[in-house]
C-alpha positions as CSV (number, residue, x, y, z in Angstrom):
1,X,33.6,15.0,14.5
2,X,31.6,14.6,11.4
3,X,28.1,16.2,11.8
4,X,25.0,13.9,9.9
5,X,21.8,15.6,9.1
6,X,18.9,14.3,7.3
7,X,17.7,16.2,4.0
8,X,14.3,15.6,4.6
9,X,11.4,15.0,7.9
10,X,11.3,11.3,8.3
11,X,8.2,9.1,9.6
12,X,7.0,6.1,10.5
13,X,3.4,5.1,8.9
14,X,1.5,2.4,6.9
15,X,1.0,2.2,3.4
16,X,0.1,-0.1,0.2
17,X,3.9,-1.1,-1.2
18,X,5.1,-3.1,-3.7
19,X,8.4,-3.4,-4.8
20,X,10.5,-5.5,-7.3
21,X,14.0,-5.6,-8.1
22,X,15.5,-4.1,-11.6
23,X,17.3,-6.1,-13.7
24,X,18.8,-5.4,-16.9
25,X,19.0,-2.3,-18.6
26,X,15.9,-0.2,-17.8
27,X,17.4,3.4,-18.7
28,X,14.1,3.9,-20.8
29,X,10.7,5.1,-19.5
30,X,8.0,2.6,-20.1
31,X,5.0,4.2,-21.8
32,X,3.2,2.8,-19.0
33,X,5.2,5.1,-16.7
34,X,5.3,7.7,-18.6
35,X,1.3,8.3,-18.4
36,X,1.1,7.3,-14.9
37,X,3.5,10.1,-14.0
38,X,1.4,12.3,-16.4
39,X,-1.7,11.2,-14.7
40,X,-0.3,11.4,-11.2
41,X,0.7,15.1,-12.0
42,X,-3.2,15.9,-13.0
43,X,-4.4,14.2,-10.0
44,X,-2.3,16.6,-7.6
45,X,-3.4,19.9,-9.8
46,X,-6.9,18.7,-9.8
47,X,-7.2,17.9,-6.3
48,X,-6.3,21.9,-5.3
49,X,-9.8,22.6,-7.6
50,X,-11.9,19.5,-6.7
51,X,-10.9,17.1,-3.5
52,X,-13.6,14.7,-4.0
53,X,-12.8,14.4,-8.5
54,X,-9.1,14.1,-7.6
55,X,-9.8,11.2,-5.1
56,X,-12.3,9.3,-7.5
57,X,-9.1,9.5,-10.2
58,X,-6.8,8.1,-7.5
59,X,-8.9,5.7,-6.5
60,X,-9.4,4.2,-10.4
61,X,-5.6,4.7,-11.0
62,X,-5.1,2.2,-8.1
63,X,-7.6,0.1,-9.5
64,X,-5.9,-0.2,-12.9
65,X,-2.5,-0.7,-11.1
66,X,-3.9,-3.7,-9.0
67,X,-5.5,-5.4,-12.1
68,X,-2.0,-5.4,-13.8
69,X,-0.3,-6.6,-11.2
70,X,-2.9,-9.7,-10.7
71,X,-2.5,-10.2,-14.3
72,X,1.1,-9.6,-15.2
73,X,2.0,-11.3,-11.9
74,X,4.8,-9.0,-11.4
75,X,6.9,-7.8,-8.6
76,X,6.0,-8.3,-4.6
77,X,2.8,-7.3,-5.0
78,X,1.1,-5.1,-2.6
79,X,0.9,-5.1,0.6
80,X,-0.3,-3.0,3.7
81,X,3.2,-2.5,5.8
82,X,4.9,0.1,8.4
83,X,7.4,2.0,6.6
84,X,9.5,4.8,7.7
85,X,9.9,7.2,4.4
86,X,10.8,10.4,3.9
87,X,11.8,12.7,0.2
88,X,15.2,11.0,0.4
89,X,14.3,7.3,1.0
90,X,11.9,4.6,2.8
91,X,13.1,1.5,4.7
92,X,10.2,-1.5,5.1
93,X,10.4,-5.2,6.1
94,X,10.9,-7.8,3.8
95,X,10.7,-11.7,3.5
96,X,14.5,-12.0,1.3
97,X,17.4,-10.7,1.5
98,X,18.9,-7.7,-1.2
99,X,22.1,-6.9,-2.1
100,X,23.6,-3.2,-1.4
101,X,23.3,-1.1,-4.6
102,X,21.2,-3.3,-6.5
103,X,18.1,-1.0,-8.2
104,X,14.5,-1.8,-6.9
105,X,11.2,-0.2,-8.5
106,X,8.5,1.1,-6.0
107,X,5.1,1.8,-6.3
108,X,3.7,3.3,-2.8
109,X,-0.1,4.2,-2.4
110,X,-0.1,7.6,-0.4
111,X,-3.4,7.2,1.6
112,X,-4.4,10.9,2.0
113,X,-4.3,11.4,-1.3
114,X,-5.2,8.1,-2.9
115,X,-2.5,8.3,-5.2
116,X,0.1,5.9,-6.2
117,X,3.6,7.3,-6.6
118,X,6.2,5.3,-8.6
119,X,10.0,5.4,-8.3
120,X,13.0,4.1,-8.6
121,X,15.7,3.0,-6.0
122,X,19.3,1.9,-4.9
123,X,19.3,-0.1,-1.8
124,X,21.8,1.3,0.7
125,X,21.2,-1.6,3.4
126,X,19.3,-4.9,4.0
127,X,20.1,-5.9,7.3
128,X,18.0,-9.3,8.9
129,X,15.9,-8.3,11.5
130,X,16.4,-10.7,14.5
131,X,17.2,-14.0,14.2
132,X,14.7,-16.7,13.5
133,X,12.4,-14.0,11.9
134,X,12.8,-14.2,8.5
135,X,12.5,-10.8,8.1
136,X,14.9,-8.2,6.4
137,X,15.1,-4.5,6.8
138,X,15.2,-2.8,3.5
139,X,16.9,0.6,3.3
140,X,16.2,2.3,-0.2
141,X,17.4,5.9,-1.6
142,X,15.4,7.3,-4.3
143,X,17.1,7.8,-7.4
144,X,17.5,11.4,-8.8
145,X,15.9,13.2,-11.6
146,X,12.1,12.0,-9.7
147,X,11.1,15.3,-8.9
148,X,7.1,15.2,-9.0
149,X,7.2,11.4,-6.7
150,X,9.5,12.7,-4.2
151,X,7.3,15.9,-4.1
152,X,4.1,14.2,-3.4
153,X,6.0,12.0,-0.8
154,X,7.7,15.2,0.9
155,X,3.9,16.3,1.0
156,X,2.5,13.3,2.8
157,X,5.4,13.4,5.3
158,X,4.8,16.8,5.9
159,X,1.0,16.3,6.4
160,X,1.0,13.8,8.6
161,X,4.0,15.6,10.7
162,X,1.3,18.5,11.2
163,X,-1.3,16.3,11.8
164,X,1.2,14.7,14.8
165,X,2.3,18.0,15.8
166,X,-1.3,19.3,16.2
167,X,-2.5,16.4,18.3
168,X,0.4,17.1,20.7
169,X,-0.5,20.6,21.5
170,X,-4.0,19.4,22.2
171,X,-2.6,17.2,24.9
172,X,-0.3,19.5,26.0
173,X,-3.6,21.9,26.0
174,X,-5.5,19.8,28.0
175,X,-3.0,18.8,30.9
């Protein structure tokens, strides 16, 4: 018998997403991308000094990242959705249908943190929801080499895992 265990906590949760497919040959880093992950990077070493400067940055980097994408038009956009992520991968709902291994691009708003992490992925399944919906399940692992995003994300999941884990005790405290 084969034993399957996960790499990482998984949960499920609501955040800002947007996604778009890759096409072509993107093996180079934007300059765009390269400062965001520069400026994401700051934003988590600031926020250990000063909470409230680290949340005003994240907040402005969102705003800059929702200007472009009203004005380049590009991608899904974002939207508010229930996700189930984890360090490894996130699965969310989806109006279309994607193949298996094609590459997508991510951009997902952590809302503790007010940061935007971007990253990129292979989709390992897109299975339709039920019939009549319209909907498709998107399953995405994140590409390797993404160390700082998938940091940040294994953070978020962690935080709101103690967050869960606290409230049950103070149920179980009050029975």
């Amino acid at each position: 018998m084969t034993e399957f265990t996960r790499d990482y906590f998984r949960i499920n949760t609501e955040m800002q997403v947007a996604w778009a497919l890759i096409t072509g040959d993107c093996s180079g880093e934007s300059p765009l991308g390269a400062i965001d992950t520069q400026l994401q990077s700051a934003i988590t070493n600031l926020k250990m000094r000063d909470a409230e400067g680290a949340r005003v940055l994240g907040l402005l980097s969102q705003k800059i990242d929702a200007i472009y994408s009203e004005l380049s038009g590009s991608g899904s956009g974002r939207h508010q959705m229930k996700v189930n992520i984890s360090g490894s991968g996130i699965a969310f709902d989806i109006d279309q249908e994607v193949e298996e291994g094609a590459r997508v691009s991510l951009a997902l708003e952590l809302p503790d943190i007010q940061i935007t992490v971007r990253l990129t992925a292979h989709v390992v399944g897109c299975l339709r929801r039920s019939s009549g919906s319209g909907l498709w399940r998107l399953r995405c692992h994140y590409e390797p080499g993404q160390d700082m995003a998938t940091e940040q994300i294994v953070a978020f999941v962690n935080r709101l895992q103690l967050a869960d884990l606290s409230q049950r005790g103070e149920r179980i405290a009050d029975l």
